[in-house]
MARTORVO-480441 format. One record per residue (C-alpha): residue in three letters; y, x, z; residue number from 0; chain. Coordinates in Angstrom, 3 decimals. Example, Ala and Ser with C-alpha at 12.3 -4.5 7.8 and 13.67 -1.06 7.14 Angstrom:
BEGIN
rec r ALA | v -4.500 | u 12.300 | w 7.800 | k 0 | c A
rec r SER | v -1.060 | u 13.670 | w 7.140 | k 1 | c A
END
This chain:
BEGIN
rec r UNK | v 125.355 | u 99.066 | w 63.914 | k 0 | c A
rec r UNK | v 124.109 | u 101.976 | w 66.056 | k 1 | c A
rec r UNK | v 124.535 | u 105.624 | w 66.534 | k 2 | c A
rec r UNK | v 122.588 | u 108.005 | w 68.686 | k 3 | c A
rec r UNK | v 123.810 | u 111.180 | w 70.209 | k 4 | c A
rec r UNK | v 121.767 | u 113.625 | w 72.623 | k 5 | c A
rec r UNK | v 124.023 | u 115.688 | w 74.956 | k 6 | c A
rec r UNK | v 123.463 | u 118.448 | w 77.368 | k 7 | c A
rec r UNK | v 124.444 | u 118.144 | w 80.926 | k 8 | c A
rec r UNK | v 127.510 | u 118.854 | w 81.389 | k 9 | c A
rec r UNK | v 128.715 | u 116.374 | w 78.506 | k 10 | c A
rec r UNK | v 127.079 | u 113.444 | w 79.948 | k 11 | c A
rec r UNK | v 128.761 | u 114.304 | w 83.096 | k 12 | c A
rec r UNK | v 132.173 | u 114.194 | w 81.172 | k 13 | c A
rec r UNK | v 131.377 | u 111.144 | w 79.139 | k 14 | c A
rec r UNK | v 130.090 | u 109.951 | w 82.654 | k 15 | c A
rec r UNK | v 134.371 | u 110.635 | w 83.620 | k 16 | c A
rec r UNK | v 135.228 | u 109.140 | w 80.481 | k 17 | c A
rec r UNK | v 134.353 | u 105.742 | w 80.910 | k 18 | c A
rec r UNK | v 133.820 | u 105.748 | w 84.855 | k 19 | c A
rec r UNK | v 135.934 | u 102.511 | w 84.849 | k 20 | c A
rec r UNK | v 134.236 | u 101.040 | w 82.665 | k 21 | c A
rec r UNK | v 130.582 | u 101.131 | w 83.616 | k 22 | c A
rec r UNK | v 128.211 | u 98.314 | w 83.361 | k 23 | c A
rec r UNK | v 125.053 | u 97.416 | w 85.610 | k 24 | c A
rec r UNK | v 121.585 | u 97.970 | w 84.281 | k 25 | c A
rec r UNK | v 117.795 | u 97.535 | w 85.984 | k 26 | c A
rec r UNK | v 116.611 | u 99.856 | w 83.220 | k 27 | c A
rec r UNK | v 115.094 | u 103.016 | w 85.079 | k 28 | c A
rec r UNK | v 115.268 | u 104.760 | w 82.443 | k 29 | c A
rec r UNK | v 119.069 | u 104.329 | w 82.041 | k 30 | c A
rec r UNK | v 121.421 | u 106.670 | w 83.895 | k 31 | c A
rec r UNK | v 124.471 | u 104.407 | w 83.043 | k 32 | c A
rec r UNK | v 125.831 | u 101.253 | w 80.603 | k 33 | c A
rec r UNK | v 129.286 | u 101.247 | w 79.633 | k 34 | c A
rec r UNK | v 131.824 | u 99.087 | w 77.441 | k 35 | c A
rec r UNK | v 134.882 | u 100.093 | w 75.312 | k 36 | c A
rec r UNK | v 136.418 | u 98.100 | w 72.523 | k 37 | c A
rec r UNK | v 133.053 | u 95.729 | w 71.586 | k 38 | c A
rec r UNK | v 130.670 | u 98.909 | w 71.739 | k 39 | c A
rec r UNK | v 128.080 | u 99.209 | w 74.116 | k 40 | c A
rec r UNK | v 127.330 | u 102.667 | w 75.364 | k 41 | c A
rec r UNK | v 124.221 | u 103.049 | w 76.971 | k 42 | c A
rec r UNK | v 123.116 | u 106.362 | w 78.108 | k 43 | c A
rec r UNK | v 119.435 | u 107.408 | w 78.996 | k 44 | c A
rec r UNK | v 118.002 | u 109.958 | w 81.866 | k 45 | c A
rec r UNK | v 116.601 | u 111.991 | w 78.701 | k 46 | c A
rec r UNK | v 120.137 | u 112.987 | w 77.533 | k 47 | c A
rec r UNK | v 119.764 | u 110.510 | w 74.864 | k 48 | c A
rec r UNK | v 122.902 | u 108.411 | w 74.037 | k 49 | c A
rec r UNK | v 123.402 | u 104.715 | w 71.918 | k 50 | c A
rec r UNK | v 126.581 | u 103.647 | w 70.865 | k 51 | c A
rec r UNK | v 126.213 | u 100.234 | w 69.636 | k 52 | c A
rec r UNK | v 128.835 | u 97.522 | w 67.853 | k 53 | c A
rec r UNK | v 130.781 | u 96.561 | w 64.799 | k 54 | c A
rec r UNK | v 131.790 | u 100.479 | w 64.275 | k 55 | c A
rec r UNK | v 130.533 | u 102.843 | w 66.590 | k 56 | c A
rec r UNK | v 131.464 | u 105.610 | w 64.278 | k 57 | c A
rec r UNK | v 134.999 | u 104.992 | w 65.414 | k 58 | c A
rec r UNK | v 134.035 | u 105.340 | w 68.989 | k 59 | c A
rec r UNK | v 131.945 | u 108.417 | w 68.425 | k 60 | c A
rec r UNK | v 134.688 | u 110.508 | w 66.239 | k 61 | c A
rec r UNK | v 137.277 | u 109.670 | w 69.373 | k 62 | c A
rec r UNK | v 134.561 | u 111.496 | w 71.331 | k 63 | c A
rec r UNK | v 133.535 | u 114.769 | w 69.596 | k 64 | c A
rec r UNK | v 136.522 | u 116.906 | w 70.590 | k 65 | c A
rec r UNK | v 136.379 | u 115.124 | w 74.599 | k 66 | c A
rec r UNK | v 132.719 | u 116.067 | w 74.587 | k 67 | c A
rec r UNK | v 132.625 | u 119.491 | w 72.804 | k 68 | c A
rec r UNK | v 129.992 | u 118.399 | w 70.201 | k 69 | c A
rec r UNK | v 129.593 | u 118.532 | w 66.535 | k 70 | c A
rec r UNK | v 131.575 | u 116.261 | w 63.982 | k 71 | c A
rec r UNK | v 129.552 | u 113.526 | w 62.371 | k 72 | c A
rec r UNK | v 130.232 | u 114.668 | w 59.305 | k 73 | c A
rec r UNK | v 128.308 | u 117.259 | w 56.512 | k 74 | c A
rec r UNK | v 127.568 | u 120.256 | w 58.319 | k 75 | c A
rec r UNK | v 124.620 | u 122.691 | w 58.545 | k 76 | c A
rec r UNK | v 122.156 | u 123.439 | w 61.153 | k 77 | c A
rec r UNK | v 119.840 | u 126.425 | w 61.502 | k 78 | c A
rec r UNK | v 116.821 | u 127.483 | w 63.081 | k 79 | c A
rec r UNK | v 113.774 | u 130.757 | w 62.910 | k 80 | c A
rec r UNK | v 110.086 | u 130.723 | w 63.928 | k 81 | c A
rec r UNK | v 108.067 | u 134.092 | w 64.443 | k 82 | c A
rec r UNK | v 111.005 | u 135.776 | w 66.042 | k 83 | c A
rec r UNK | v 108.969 | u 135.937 | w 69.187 | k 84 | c A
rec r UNK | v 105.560 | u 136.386 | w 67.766 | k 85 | c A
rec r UNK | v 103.508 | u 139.943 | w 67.386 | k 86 | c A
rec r UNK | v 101.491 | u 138.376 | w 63.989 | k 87 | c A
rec r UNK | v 102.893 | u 136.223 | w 61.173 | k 88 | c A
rec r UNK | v 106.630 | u 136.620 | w 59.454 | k 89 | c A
rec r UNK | v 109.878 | u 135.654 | w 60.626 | k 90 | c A
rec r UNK | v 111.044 | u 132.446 | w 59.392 | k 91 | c A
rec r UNK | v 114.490 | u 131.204 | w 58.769 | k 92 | c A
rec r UNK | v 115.754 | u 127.732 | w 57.870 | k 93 | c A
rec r UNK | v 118.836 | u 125.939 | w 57.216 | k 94 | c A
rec r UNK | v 119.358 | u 122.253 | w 56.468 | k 95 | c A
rec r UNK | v 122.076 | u 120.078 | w 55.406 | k 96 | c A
rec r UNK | v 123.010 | u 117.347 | w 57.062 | k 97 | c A
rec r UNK | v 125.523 | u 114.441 | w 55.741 | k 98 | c A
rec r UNK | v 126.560 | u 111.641 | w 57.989 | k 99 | c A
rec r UNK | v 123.480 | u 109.470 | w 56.806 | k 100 | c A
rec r UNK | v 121.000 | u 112.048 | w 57.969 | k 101 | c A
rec r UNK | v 122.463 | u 111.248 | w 61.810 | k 102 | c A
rec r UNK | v 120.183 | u 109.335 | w 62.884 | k 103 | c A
rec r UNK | v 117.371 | u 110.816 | w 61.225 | k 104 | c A
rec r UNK | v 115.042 | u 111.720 | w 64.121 | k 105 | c A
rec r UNK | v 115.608 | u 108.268 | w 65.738 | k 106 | c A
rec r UNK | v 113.509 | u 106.539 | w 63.148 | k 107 | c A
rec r UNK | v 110.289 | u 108.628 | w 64.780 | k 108 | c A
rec r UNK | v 111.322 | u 108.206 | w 67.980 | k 109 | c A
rec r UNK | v 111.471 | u 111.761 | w 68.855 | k 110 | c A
rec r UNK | v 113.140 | u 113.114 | w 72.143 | k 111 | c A
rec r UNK | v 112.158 | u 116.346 | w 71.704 | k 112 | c A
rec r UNK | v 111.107 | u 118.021 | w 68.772 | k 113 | c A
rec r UNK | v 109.646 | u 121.307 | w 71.368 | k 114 | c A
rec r UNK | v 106.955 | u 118.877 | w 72.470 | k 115 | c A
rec r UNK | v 105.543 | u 117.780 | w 68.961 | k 116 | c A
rec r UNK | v 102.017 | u 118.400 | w 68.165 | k 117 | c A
rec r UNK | v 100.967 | u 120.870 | w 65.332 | k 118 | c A
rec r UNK | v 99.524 | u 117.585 | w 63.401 | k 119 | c A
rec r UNK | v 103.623 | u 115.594 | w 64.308 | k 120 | c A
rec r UNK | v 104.948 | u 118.712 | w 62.811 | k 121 | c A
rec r UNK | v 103.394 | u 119.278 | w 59.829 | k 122 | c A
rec r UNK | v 103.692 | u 115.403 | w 58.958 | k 123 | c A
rec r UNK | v 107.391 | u 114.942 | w 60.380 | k 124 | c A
rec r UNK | v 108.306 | u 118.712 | w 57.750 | k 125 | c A
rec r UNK | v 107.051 | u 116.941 | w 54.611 | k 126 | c A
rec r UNK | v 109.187 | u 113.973 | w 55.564 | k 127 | c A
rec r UNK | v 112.411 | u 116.236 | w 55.682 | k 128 | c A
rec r UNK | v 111.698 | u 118.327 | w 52.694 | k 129 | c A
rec r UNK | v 111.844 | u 114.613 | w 50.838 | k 130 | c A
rec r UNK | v 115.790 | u 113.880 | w 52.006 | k 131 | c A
rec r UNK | v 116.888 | u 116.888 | w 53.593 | k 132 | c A
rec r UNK | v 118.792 | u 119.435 | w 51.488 | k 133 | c A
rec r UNK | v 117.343 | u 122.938 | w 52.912 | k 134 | c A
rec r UNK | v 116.749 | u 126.747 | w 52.352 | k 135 | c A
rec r UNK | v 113.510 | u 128.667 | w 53.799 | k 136 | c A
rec r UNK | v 113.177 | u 131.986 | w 54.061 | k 137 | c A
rec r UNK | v 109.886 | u 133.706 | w 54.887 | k 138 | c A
rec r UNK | v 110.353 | u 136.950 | w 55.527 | k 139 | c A
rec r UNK | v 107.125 | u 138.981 | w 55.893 | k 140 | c A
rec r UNK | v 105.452 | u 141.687 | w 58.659 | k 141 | c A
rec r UNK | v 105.185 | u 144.670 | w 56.312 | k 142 | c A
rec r UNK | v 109.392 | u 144.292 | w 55.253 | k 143 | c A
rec r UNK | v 110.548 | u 143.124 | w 59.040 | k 144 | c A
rec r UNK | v 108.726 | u 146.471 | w 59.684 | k 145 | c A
rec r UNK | v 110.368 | u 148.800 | w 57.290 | k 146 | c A
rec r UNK | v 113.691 | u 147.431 | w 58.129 | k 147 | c A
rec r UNK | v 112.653 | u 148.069 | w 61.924 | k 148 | c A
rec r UNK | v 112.145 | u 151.773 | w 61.052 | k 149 | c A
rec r UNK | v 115.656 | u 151.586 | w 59.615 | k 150 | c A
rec r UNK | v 117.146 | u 150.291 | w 63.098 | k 151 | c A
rec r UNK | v 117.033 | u 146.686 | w 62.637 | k 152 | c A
rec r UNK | v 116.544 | u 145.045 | w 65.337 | k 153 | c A
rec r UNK | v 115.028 | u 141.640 | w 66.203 | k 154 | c A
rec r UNK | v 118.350 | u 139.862 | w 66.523 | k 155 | c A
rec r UNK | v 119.780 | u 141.902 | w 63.770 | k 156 | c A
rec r UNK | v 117.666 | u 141.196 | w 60.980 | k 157 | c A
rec r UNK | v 117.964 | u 137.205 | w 62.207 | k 158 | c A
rec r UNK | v 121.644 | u 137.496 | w 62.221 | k 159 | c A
rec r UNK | v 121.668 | u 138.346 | w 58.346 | k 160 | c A
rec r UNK | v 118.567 | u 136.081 | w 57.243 | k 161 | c A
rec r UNK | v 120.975 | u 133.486 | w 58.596 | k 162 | c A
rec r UNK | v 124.004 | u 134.496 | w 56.694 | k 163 | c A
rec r UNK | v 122.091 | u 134.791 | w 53.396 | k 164 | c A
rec r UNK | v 120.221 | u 131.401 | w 53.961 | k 165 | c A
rec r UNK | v 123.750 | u 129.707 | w 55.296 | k 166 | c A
rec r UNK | v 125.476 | u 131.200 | w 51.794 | k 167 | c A
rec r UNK | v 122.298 | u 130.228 | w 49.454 | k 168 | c A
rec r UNK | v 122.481 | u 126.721 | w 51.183 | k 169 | c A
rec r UNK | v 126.124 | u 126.272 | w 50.519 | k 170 | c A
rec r UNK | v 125.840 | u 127.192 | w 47.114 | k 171 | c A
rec r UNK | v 123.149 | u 124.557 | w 46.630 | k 172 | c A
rec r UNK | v 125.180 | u 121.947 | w 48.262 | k 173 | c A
rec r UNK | v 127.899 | u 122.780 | w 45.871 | k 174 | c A
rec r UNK | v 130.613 | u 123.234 | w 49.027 | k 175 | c A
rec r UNK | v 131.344 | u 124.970 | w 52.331 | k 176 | c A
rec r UNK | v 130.408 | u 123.016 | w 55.510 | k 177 | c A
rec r UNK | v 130.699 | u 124.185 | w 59.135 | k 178 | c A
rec r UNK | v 127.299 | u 125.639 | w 60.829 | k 179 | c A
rec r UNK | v 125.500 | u 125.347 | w 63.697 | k 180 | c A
rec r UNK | v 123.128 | u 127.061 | w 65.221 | k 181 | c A
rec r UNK | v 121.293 | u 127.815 | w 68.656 | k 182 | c A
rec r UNK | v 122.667 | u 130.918 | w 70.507 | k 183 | c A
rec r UNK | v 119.968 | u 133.386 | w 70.338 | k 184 | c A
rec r UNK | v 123.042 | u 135.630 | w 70.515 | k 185 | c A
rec r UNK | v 126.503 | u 135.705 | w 71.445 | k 186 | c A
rec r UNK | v 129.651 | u 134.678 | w 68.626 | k 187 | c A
rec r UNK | v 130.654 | u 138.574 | w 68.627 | k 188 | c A
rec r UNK | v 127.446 | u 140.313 | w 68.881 | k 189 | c A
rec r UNK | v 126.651 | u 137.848 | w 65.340 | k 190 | c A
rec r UNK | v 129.350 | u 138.744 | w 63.638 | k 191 | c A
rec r UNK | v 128.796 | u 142.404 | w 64.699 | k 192 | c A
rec r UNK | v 125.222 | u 142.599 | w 63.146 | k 193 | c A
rec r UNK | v 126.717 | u 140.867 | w 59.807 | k 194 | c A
rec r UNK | v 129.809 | u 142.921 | w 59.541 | k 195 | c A
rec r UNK | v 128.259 | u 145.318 | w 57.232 | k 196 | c A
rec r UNK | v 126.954 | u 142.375 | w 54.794 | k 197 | c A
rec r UNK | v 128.848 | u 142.018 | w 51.166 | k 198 | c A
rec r UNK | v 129.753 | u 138.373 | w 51.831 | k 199 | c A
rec r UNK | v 130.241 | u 137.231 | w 55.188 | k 200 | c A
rec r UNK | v 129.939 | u 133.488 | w 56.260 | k 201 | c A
rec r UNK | v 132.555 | u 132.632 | w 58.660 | k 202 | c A
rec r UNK | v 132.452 | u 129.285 | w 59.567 | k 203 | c A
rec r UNK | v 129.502 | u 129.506 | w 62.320 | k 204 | c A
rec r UNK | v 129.132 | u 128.459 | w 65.742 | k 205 | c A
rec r UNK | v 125.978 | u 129.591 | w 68.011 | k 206 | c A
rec r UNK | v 125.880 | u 126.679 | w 70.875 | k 207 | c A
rec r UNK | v 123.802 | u 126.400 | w 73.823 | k 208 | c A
rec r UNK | v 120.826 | u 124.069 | w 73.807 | k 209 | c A
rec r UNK | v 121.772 | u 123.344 | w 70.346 | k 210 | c A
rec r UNK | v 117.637 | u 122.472 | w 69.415 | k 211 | c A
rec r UNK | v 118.212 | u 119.783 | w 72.035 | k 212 | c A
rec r UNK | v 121.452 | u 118.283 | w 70.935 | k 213 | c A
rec r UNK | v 122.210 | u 118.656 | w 66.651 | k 214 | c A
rec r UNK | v 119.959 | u 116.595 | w 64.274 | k 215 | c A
rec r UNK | v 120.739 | u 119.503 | w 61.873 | k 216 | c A
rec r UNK | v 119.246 | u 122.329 | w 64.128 | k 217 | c A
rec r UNK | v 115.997 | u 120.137 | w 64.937 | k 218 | c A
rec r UNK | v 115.316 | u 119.405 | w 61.635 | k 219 | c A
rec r UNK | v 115.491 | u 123.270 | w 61.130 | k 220 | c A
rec r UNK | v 113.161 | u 124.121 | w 63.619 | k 221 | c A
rec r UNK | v 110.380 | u 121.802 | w 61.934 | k 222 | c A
rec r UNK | v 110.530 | u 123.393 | w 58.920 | k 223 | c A
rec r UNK | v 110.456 | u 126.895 | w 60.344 | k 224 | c A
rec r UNK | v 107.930 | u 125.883 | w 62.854 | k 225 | c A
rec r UNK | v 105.590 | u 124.154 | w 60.307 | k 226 | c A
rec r UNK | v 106.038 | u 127.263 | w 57.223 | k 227 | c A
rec r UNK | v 105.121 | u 130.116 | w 60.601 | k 228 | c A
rec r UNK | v 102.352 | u 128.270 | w 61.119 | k 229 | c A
rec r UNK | v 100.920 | u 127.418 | w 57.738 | k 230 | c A
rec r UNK | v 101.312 | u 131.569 | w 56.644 | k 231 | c A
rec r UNK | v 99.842 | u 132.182 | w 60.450 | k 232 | c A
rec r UNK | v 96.609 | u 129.884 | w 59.407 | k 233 | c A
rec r UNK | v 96.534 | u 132.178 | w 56.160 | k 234 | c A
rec r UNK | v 96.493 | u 135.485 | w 57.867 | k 235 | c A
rec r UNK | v 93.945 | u 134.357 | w 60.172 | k 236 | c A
rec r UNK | v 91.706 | u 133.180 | w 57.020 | k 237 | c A
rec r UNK | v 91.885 | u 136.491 | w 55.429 | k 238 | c A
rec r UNK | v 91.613 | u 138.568 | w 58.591 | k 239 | c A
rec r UNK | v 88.446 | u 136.572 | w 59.872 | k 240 | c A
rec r UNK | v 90.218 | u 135.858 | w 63.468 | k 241 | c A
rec r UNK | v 92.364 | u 133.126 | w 64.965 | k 242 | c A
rec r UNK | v 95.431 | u 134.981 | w 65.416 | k 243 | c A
rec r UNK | v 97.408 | u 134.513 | w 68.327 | k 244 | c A
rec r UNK | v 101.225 | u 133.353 | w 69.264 | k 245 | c A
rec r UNK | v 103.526 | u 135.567 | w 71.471 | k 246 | c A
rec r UNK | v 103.256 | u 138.753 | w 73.092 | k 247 | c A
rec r UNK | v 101.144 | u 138.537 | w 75.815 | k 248 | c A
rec r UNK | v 98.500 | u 140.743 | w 76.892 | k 249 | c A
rec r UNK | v 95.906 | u 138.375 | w 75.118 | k 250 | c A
rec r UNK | v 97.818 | u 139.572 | w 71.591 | k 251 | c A
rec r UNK | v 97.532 | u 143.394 | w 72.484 | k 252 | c A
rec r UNK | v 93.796 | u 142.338 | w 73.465 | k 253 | c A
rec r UNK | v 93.576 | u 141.328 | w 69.667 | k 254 | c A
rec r UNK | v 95.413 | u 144.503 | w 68.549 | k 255 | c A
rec r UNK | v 92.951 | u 146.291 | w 69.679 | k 256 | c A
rec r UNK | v 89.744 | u 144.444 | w 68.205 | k 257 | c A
rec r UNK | v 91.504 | u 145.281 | w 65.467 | k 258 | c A
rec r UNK | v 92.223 | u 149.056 | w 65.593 | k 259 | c A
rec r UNK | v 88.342 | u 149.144 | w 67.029 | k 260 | c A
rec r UNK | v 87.186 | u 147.676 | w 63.786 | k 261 | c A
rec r UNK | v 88.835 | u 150.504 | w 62.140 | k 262 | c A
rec r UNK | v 91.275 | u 148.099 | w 60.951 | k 263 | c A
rec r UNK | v 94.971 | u 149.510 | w 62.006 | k 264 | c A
rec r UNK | v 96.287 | u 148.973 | w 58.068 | k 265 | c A
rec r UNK | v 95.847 | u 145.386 | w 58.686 | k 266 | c A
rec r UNK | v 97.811 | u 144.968 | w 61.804 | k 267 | c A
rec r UNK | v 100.393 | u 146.868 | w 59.960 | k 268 | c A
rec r UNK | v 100.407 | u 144.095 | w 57.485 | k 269 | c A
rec r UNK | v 100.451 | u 141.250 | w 59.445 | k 270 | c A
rec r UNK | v 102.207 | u 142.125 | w 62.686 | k 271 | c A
rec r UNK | v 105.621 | u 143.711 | w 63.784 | k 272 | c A
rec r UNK | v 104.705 | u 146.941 | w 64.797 | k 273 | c A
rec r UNK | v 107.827 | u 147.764 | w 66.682 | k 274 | c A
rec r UNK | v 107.064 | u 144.887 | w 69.082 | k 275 | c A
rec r UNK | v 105.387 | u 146.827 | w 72.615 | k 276 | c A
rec r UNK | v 102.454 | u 145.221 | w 72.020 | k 277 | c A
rec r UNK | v 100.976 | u 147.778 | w 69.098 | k 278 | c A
rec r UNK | v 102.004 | u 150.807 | w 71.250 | k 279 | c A
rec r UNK | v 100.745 | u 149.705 | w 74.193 | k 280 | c A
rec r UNK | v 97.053 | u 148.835 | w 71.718 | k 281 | c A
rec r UNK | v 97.315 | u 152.507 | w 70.800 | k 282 | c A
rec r UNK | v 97.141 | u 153.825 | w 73.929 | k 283 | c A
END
C-alpha cells in the first residue's frame, strides 16, 4: 500500500530530523532522501513530493500530521478562487470535499503541480473531479463584484464571505461539519474580521501557506475554479468580439481603452471590475 504527501520546506526539513537515524542510501537523483521505520519505506523526492510505502502506511502518516504541521488524512474541505486577480471575467470560488479515498487523487495523473497544467490538462483533469469529488462553485459575476465594490467591499472581503457561504452550502451537502483548508490570501484575523458581520459564521477554517502546493483538497479546488474562469472568460470574449486578456497589466488597460474608443464603456462595466486601477487609469 502507498500514500503520497507533498510538503513545503520547512516540513521536509523536520521529517528530514525525524528519521535522521534512520536514512537509507539511494542513486536516484531525483531523491533527496530514503528512510525506514517499522516495514514502511519513506522515500522523499527533490519536488517536495513524499511516498510512504508498506503494509499500513496510514499508521505511519497519522503519527506524522501533528510532528509535521499538516492536514489530517481524514474528511476535510479544501478551497480555492480564480478571477480574483483578473480586470475581465467573474470571481470564482470553489470548495471540495475530500474523504480519505480522495488522498491520493492527483497521483493517479501524475501531477506535481497543478500551477503548471495546460488550459487543455485543466479542462480534462475538472471533468474528472466533478465525477468523484463532492464540490460547490460559485461564479460570481463583474456587474455584482462591482456594486458590492461601490458598497466598500473589497477584493479580499467579498472572497472572505464567498468562502464562508460556499464552505456552509458544502457542509450542508455533505450532510456534516469537516475542518477547512484553504490558501492564505489573508491572515486568520483579518478572515474572520471581513466575515464577522455574516448571519452564520463558519469557524472551523485554517488559511495555510503554500496550501495549493501541499492539500489534495485545495488543488482540486483550484481546477475547478481555474477551468469555470476560463470557460465564462471564452464567453465574454465571444460576445464582445475580442480575446480578452488575464491580469492587470498595462496590455489589459490597452484593451480598456479599445473599448471605451469603440464607444463601448457599458460593456467594460459588464464584464470587468471597475474598481480595479486599470479602468481609471483607461479613462484618463
Amino acid at each position: 500500500m502507498e500514500y503520497t504527501l507533498r510538503l513545503n520546506v520547512e516540513q521536509l526539513n523536520k521529517l528530514h530530523k525525524i528519521f535522521v537515524n534512520s536514512l537509507i542510501s539511494s542513486d536516484d537523483k531525483n531523491i533527496s532522501f530514503v528512510a525506514s521505520s517499522n516495514n514502511n519505506t519513506i522515500s522523499v523526492y527533490t519536488t517536495g513530493l513524499v511516498k510512504i510505502q508498506g503494509n499500513n502506511p496510514a499508521i505511519l502518516i497519522n503519527s506524522l500530521i501533528e510532528a509535521l504541521d499538516i492536514l489530517n488524512v481524514n474528511d476535510y474541505i479544501g478551497g480555492y478562487d480564480c478571477g480574483g486577480s483578473d480586470f475581465f471575467g467573474p470571481l470564482v470560488i470553489v470548495t471540495c470535499f475530500f474523504k480519505k479515498e480522495h488522498f491520493n487523487f492527483f497521483e493517479k495523473y501524475n501531477i506535481k503541480n497543478v500551477e503548471e497544467l495546460s488550459e487543455s490538462s485543466i479542462e480534462r483533469l475538472a471533468k474528472e473531479i466533478a465525477k468523484v469529488i463532492p464540490y460547490t462553485l460559485s461564479v460570481f459575476p463583474p456587474e455584482k463584484y462591482n456594486k458590492l465594490s461601490e458598497n466598500g467591499y473589497t477584493n479580499n472581503r467579498l472572497k472572505a464571505v464567498l468562502y464562508n457561504s460556499s464552505i456552509i452550502t458544502l457542509n450542508n451537502k455533505i450532510g456534516k461539519k469537516v475542518p477547512v483548508i484553504l490558501d492564505n490570501f489573508v491572515t486568520a484575523d483579518a478572515y474572520f474580521n471581513h466575515i464577522s458581520k455574516e448571519i452564520e459564521q463558519y469557524k472551523n477554517v485554517n488559511l495555510k501557506p503554500n496550501a495549493l502546493l501541499t492539500v489534495p483538497a485545495v488543488m482540486a479546488a483550484y481546477v475547478l475554479s481555474k477551468y469555470s474562469y476560463l470557460s465564462k472568460l471564452k464567453q465574454y470574449s465571444v460576445a464582445t468580439s475580442k480575446e480578452l486578456l488575464r491580469g492587470t497589466k498595462a496590455n489589459v488597460t490597452d484593451q480598456i481603452k479599445e473599448f471605451i474608443n469603440e464607444d463601448r464603456i457599458s460593456v467594460v462595466e459588464k464584464i470587468g471590475k471597475i474598481a480595479f486601477r486599470n479602468y481609471k487609469e483607461a479613462l484618463k
